[in-house]
C-alpha positions as CSV (number, residue, x, y, z in Angstrom):
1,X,-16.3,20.1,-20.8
2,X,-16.6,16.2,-19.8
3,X,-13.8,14.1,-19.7
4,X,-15.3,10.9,-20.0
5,X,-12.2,8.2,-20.4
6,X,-12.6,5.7,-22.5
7,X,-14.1,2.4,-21.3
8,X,-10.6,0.7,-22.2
9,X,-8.8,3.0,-19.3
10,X,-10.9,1.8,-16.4
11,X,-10.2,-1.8,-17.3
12,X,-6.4,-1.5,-17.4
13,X,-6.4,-0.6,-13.8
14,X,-6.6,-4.4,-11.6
15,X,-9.6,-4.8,-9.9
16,X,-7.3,-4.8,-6.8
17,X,-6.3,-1.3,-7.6
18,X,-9.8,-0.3,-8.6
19,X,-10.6,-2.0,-5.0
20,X,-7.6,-0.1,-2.5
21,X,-8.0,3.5,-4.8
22,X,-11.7,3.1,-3.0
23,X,-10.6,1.7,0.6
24,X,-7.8,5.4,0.1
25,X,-11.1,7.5,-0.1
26,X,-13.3,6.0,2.1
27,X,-10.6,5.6,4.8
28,X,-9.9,9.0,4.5
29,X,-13.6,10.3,4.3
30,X,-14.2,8.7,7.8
31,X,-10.9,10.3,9.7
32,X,-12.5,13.3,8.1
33,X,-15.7,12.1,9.8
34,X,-13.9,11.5,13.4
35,X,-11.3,14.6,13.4
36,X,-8.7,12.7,12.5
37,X,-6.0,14.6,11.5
38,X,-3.1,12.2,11.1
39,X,-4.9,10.0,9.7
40,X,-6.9,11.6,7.4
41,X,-2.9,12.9,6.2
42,X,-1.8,9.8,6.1
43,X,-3.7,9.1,2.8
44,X,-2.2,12.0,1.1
45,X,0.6,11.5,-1.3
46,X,4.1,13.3,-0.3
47,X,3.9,15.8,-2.8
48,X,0.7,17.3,-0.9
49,X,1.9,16.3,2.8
50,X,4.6,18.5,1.9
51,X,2.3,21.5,0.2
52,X,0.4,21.7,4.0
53,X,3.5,20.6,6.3
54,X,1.4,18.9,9.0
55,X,-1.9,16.9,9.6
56,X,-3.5,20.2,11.6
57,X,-2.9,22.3,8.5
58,X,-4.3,19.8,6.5
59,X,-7.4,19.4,8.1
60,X,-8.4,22.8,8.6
61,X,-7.7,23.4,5.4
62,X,-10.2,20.4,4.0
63,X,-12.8,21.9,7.1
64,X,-12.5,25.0,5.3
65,X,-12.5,24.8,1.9
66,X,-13.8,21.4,1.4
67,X,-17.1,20.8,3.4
68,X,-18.8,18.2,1.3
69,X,-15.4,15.9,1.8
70,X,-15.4,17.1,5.2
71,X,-19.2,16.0,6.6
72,X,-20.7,14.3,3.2
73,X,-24.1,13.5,3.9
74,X,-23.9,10.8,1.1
75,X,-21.0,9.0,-0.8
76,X,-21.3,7.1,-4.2
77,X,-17.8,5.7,-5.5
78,X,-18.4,6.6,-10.0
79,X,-16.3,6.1,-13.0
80,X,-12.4,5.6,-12.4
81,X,-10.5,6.7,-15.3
82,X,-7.5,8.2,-16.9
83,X,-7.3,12.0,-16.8
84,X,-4.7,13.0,-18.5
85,X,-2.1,10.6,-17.4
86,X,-3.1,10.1,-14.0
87,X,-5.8,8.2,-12.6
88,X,-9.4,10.1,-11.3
89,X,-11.7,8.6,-9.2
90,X,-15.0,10.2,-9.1
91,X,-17.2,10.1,-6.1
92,X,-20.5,12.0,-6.0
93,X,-21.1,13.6,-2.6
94,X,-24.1,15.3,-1.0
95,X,-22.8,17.9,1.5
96,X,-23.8,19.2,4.6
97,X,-25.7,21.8,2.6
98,X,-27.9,19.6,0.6
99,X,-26.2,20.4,-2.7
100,X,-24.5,17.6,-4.8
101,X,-20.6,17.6,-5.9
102,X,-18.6,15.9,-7.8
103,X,-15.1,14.8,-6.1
104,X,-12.8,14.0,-8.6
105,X,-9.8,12.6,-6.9
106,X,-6.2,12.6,-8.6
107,X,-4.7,9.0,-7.3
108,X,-1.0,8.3,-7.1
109,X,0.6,5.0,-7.1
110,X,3.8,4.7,-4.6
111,X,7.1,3.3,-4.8
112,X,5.5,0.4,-2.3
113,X,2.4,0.0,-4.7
114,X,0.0,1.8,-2.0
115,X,-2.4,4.1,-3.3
116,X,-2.3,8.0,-2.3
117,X,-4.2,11.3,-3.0
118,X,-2.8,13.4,-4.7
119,X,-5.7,16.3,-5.3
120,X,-9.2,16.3,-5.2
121,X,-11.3,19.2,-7.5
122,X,-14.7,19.4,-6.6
123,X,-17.4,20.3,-9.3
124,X,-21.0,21.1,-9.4
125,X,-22.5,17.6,-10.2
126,X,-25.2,17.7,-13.0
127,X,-28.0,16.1,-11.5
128,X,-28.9,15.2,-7.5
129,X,-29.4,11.3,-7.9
130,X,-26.9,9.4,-6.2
């Protein structure tokens, strides 16, 4: 099923927004990249802080279940839009395996107006041009 969002949702979000939702994933893609822990956490909203209780949970868990985030080979930021209520950021990854993903990141806006991550589903991705 594709869950395009209609071109109207993308442009309701600033470009600022649009511009720190990247600078979250990015940030967090290279503690990932460096071992990181804390500071790969630190980009994670509360609500999943407090489903892995520390940074060392957190990371293994991403090591293990999460390899293209982990080590991506290649990043490319695509479409933002609005899932269901929440904002989804898609970034198309190329693992360590060779085979290309979809990252569709569930964002969260805090009290403070920083952006967290609040989930990321990864998906087949239909096609291996990035």
């Amino acid at each position: 099923v594709a869950m395009a969002a209609p071109p109207a949702a993308a442009q309701e979000v600033s470009s600022a927004d649009q511009a720190a939702i990247r600078q979250v994933i990015q940030s967090q893609l290279d503690a990932f990249q460096h071992d990181d822990a804390g500071a790969a956490w630190s980009y994670a909203s509360p609500s999943i802080q407090s489903m892995f209780t520390t940074p060392e949970i957190f990371l293994e868990m991403v090591k293990t279940g999460y390899q293209p985030v982990y080590r991506p080979r290649e990043v490319e930021f695509r479409q933002l839009g609005d899932v269901g209520g929440s904002l989804v950021q898609d970034v198309f990854l190329i693992g360590p395996d060779g085979r290309p993903v979809i990252a569709r990141y569930s964002m969260e806006k805090q009290p403070d107006g920083s952006w967290r991550i609040n989930g990321c589903a990864l998906t087949q991705a239909p096609d291996q041009n990035v």
